[in-house]
N, C-alpha and C positions, 0 to 999 in steps of 0.2 A: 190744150196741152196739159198734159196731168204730173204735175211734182208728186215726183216718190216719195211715202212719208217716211221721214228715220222711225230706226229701230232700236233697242238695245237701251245703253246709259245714255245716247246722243239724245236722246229726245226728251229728256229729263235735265235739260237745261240750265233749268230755273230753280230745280229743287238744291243742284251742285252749287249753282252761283248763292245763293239765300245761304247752303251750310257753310259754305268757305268765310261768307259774312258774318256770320253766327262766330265760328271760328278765330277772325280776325278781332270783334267785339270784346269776345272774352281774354284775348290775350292783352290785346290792349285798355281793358278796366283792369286786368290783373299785375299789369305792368307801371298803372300807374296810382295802386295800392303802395305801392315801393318804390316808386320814381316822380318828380315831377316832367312833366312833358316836355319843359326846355332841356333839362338831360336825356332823354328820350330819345329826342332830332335827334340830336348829336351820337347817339350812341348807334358806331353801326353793327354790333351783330345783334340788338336789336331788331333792325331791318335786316338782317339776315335772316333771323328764326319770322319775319313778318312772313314775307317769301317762300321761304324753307316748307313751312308749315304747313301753307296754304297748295305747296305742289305735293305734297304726302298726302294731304286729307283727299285730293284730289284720286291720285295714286291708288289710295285705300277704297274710295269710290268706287273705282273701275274696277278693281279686281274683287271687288266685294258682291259687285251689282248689285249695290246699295237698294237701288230704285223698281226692282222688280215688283211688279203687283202693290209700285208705293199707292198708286192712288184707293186699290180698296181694300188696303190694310185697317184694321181694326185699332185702336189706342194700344191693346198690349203689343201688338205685333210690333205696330212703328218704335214702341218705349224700348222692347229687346233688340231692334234693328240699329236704334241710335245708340243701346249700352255696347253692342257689337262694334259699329261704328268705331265710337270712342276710347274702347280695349286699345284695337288695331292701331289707329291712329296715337295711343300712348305710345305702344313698342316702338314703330316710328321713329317718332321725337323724341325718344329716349336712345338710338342709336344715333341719330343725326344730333343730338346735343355732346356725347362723348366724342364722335368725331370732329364736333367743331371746338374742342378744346380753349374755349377763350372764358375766362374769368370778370372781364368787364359789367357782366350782370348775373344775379343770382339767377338762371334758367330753373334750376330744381322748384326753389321758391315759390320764384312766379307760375310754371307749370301746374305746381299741385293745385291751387284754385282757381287757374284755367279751363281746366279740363271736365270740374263737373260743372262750373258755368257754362261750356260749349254745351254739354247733353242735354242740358236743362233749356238754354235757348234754342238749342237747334230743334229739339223735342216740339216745342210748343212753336217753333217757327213753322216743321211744317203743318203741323195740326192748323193753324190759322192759313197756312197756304191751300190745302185741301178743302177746306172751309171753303175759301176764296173761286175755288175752280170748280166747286160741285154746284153754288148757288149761282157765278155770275159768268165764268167764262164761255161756259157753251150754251149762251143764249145768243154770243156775240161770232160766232162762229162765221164766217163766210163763204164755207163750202158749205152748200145745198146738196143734201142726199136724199134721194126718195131709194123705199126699200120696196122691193117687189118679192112675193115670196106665196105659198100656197095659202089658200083661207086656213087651213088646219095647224099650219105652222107657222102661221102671222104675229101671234102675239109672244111666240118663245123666240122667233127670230128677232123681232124688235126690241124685247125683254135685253137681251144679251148684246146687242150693238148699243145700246144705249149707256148700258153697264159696264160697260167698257170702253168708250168715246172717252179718249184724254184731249181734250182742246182738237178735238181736228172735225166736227163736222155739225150742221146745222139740220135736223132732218126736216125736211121738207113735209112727206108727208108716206103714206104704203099705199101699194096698188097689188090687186089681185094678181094671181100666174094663171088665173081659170079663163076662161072666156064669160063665165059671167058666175055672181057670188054674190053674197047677201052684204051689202056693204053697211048698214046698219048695225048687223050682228057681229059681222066684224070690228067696227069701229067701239064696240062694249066691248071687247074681247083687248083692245087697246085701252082701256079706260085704267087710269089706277097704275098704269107703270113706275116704277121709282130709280132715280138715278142717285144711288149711294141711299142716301135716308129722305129725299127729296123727292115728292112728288112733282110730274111734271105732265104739262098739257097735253093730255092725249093725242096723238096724230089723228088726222083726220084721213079716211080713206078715199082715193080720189081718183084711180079708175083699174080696169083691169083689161085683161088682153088684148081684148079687143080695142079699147081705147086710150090704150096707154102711149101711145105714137102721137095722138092728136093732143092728149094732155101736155107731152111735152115738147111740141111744137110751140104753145102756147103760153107756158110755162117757166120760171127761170129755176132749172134744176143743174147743178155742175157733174153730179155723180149718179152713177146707180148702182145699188147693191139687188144681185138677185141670186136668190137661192135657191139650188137645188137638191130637191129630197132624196137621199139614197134612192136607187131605181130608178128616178124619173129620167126623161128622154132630155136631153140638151136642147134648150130651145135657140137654134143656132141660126134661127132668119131673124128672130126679135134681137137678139143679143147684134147681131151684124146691124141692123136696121138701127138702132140706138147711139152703136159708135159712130154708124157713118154720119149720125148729126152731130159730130163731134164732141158728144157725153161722154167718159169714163165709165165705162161698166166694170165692175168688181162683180165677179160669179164664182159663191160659194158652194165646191165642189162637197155637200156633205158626205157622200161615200165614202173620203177620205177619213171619214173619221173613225171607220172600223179596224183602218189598221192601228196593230198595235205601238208604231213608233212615237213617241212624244215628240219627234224631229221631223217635219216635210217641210221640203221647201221647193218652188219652182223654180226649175231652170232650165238653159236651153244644154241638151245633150244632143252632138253629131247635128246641129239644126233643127231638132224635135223639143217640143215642146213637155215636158216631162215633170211628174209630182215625184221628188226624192226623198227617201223616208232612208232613217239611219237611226242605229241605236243612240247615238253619240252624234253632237256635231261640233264643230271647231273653223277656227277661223284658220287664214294664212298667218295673222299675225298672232294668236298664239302658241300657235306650232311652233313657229319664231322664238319664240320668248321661253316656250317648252326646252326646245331643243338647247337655247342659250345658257338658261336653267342645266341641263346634262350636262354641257359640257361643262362647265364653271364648276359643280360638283365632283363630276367625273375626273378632274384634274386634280383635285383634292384625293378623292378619292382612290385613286392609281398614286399620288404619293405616299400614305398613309399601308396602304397596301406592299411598298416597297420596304417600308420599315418593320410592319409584322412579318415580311417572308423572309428578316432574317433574322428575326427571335422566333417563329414556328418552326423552321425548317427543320433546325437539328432537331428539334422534339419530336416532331411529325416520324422523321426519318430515323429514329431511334426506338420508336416504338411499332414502327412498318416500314421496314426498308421500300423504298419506290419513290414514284415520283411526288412530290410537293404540293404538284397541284393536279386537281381533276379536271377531267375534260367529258362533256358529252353531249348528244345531239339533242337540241333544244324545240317546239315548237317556238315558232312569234307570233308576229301580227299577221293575219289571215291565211294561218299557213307555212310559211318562212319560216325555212330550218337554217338552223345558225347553232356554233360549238358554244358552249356558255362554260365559265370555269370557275372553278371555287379551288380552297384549299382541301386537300382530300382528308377530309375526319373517316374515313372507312377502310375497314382492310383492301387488299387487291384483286379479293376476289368479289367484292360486294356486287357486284352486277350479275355474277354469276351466281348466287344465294340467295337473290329477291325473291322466285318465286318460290323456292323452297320454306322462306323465312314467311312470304304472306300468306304460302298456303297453312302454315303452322296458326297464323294470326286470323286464319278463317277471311281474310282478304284479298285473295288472288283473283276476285272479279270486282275490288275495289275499283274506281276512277280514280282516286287518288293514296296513294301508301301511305299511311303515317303510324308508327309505334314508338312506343313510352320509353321503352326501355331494349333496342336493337341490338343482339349480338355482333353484328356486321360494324358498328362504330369502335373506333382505336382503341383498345385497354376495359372495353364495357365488360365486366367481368359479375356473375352472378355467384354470392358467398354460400356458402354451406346452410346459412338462416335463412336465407329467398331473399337479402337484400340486394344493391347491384354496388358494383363499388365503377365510378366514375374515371377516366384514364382521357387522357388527352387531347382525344376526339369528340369527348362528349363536353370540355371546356369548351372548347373551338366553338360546337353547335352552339351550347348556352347562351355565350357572347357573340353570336354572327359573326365572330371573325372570320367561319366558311365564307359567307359572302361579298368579302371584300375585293376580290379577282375580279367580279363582276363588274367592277368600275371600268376595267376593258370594253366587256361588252355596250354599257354605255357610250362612252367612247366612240366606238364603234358606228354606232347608231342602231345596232342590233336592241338592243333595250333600253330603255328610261330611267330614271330614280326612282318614278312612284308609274306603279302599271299594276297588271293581273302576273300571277304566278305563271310560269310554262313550261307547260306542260311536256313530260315525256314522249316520247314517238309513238310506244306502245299505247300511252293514255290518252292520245288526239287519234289515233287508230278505232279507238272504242266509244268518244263522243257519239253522244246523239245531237241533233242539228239544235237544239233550246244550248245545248254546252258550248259550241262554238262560239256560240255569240262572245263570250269572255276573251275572246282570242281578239276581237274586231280593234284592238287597239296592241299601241309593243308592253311586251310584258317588262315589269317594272324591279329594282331589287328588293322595294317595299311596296305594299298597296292596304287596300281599306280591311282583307280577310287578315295580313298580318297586323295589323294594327286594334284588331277586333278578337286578337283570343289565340290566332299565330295556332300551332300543334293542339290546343283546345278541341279545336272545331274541325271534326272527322267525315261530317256530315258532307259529303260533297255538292250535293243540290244546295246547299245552305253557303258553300264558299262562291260558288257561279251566282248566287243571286248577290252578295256582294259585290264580286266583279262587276255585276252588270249595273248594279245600283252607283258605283264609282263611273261606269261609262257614261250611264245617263244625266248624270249630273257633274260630269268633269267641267272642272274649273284650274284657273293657277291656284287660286287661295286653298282650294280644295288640298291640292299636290301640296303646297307650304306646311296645311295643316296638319297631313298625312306622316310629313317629314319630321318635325317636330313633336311628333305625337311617337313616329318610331324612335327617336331618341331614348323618350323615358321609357319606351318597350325594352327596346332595348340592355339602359341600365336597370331597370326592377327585375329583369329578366323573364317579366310575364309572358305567360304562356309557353315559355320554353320547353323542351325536353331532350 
C-alpha cells in the first residue's frame, strides 16, 4: 500500500514546529529581562501574545511558503528568508498588539529584543537542522527505492533524486533499462555523487532488464523509480509486472519536460488519465481566501466610491455635461466579457476620437493606447507655448479616482483587486495566442505592470510578460504586496499621466 507523500508547507513540519520554538524562546528571555517569572504566570496577556504570536508566525509561514527549496538554500538565501520572515511577522504583532489594547505589560519593550533574538535563533536553528538531515536522516530512511533508468542517463538521474530526497527515501540501489549494459562502468559513472555538500556511498548497480523481476523477487525494495527518456517507448509489461508484486512504481514521464509550463500535475479528467500543465496554479482554498480578500476590500471600496461620486459629480458635470460615470465592454478571464465602469475623465465623444487621436500618435496598430498628454481627457487644454494646462479629468486620472467604480465589478466577481489589465474588445480582437495567456486569470483594479511604472511602460510585450510573470508566481502574499505597494503608487503619483 503506497502513502502519498505531502506536498507544499505540510511536509515541512519540523522546520515550522523548531521556528515557532525559536519564536516562543525569544519572547520569553525577553520577557523576563523585564519581569520575573512568578509575575509572568500570572500575567495573562502575557499568554495571550504567547498564543497570539505563535498563530501569526504560523500564519506568515504559509503564506510566505517560507520553506520552499528550504533544504538546498544556500546561508545567504536562508539569512534573507528569515530577515523576510521576521519583517512579516513584526507588521503582525504590531497590528495584534494595538488591537489588544491592554497595558499590563510593556509589549513595545519586550517586542523590540524579541524579534532580532528570533532571527538570530531561528537562523542558526535551521542551519543546525539542515545540518542534522543532510548527514543523519536519510541514512535512516525506511522506504527502499531502487531507480531504474538508461545506462546514459543513470548517473544525472540519480544525481537529482538524491539532491532532492527530503527525509523520504533509502535508495537501495540502480538497475539498467537495456537488456544488458556495462555495469561496471556504470557503477564509476555513480561514484562521487554528493547530497548537499556530503559525499555519499555510491550505489551499486544490480541488474538490468532482463533481470530486474528476479532481483526483486529476492530482494527488499518498497519503491521503483523509472525513467523515461524523451522518445523512448513505455515499457508497459515491466512497469505492470513490478506493481503486480505489489512494489510502487513511480515513472518519470521526461517528455513532459519540454513543455513550457512550470505547473503539471496529474489527474484524473472524464476517467482518463491526464498530465495538466497551466500557466498558473491555485488551490480551492485560496480562491477562497482570494475571493474573501475582494470582497472585504470591495466593500470598502464601493463605500469610498459613494462618497467621491458626490464631490466629482458636479465637477465632472460642469466641465462635460453627461453621464458620471463610464461604462464599456471589458475583456476577463479567458475571454469573458463583462461592462467595467470608472468615473468618466473623457469628453463624450472620446470613443469616437480614438482612432483619429492614435492615428495622429502613430499608434493605431498599437495593442495597447497609451498618451502623455490626450486631448480627449476633461479640460486637457494645450497653451499657446506647447505647455498643457491640466482640468479635472486629468486630476481624476493622476489620483485613480477613475478607478474606484470598479470596486463593483469586483463585487461582482467580474474582477479582482490585484489581476492583469482588460483588455478592450478591439485589443483581445488583435492578440496573438503568447498575449492571451495574460487573460488566463480575472483582471484585477491593480496588478504587478501598474505597480512597476503604470503609463511608463508603452512597450506591450513588456506589460504581457509582467502579467504572466504575476500568474506564474501568484500567491496571497504576492496580491498583499501588490496592494500595499499600489498605495504608495498611488500617493507619489508614480508613473501617472
Amino acid at each position: 500500500m503506497y502513502k502519498r507523500k505531502t506536498s507544499g508547507w505540510s511536509q515541512h513540519l519540523d522546520f515550522m514546529a523548531l521556528d515557532i520554538l525559536c519564536l516562543e524562546i525569544a519572547w520569553l528571555g525577553s520577557a523576563l529581562l523585564r519581569s520575573s517569572w512568578q509575575e509572568l504566570c500570572y500575567n495573562t496577556t502575557f499568554w495571550v501574545l504567547c498564543v497570539g504570536m505563535a498563530f501569526i508566525d504560523l500564519l506568515t509561514m504559509v503564506l510566505m511558503d517560507a520553506y520552499h527549496s528550504v533544504i538546498r538554500r544556500d546561508s545567504y538565501k536562508e539569512a534573507r528568508g528569515v530577515f523576510n520572515q521576521t519583517l512579516y511577522l513584526t507588521a503582525g504583532l504590531v497590528v495584534f498588539v494595538l488591537l489588544l489594547r491592554n497595558d499590563s505589560i510593556n509589549t513595545v519593550q519586550v517586542l523590540m529584543p524579541t524579534l532580532p533574538i528570533y532571527f538570530l535563533l531561528c537562523l542558526n536553528m535551521r542551519v543546525l537542522w539542515k545540518e542534522h538531515l543532510r548527514k543523519h536522516l536519510h541514512l535512516k530512511n525506511r522506504t527502499g527505492m531502487l531507480v531504474v533508468a538508461a545506462q546514459s542517463r543513470l548517473r544525472d538521474v540519480v544525481t537529482a533524486l538524491v539532491n532532492h530526497n527530503y527525509n523520504s527515501y533509502r535508495f537501495v540501489g540502480a538497475a539498467l533499462l537495456e537488456d544488458e549494459g556495462d555495469f561496471a562502468e556504470a557503477e564509476r559513472e555513480l561514484a562521487h555523487i554528493k547530497h548537499g555538500d556530503q559525499e555519499i556511498e555510491a550505489l551499486k548497480v544490480v541488474a538490468n532488464r532482463s533481470t530486474l523481476i528476479s532481483y526483486l523477487i529476492n530482494s527488499w525494495v518498497d519503491e521503483v523509480y523509472v525513467d523515461i527518456a524523451a522518445g523512448d517507448p513505455m515499457p508497459v509489461e515491466l512497469i505492470n509486472e513490478i506493481m503486480g508484486m505489489g512494489i510502487t512504481v513511480h515513472v518519470a514521464l521526461n517528455s513532459m519536460d519540454q513543455l513550457e509550463a512550470r505547473h503539471k500535475n496529474v489527474e484524473w479528467v472524464c476517467g482518463q488519465v491526464t498530465i495538466t500543465t497551466s500557466l498558473g496554479y491555485v488551490t480551492g482554498r485560496d480562491l477562497l481566501l482570494k475571493r474573501i480578500m475582494d470582497i472585504a476590500g470591495g466593500l470598502v471600496g464601493c463605500a469610498i466610491t459613494g462618497v467621491l461620486t458626490l464631490i466629482l459629480a458636479p465637477f465632472i458635470y460642469s466641465a462635460s455635461p453627461g453621464p458620471i460615470f463610464f461604462k464599456q465592454m471589458r475583456i476577463g478571464e479567458n475571454g469573458r466579457r463583462f461592462w467595467i465602469y470608472k468615473f468618466r475623465s473623457m469628453y463624450m465623444d472620446a470613443e469616437k476620437r480614438k482612432q483619429e487621436v492614435a492615428a495622429a500618435e502613430g499608434q493605431q496598430d498599437h495593442l495597447m493606447f497609451k498618451m502623455e498628454h490626450d486631448p480627449r481627457i476633461i479640460g486637457q487644454v494645450q497653451r499657446p507655448d506647447g505647455s498643457w494646462k491640466k482640468g479635472i479629468g486629468g486630476w481624476i486620472r493622476d489620483l485613480s479616482l477613475d478607478e474606484f467604480p470598479q470596486f463593483f465589478n469586483v463585487l461582482k466577481g467580474d474582477m479582482s483587486l490585484v489581476g492583469t489589465r482588460p483588455p478592450t474588445v478591439d485589443e483581445w480582437e488583435r492578440y496573438e495566442p503568447y498575449h492571451r495567456g495574460r487573460m488566463s486569470t480575472k483582471p484585477g483594479i491593480t496588478g504587478l505592470w501598474q505597480i512597476s511604472g503604470r503609463s511608463k511602460i508603452r512597450d506591450f510585450n513588456q506589460v504581457v510578460q509582467l502579467d504572466r510573470e504575476y500568474i506564474e508566481n501568484w500567491s496571497l502574499l504576492l496580491d498583499c504586496k501588490i496592494l500595499l505597494r499600489t498605495v504608495w503608487v498611488v500617493i507619489t503619483r508614480s508613473g501617472a499621466m
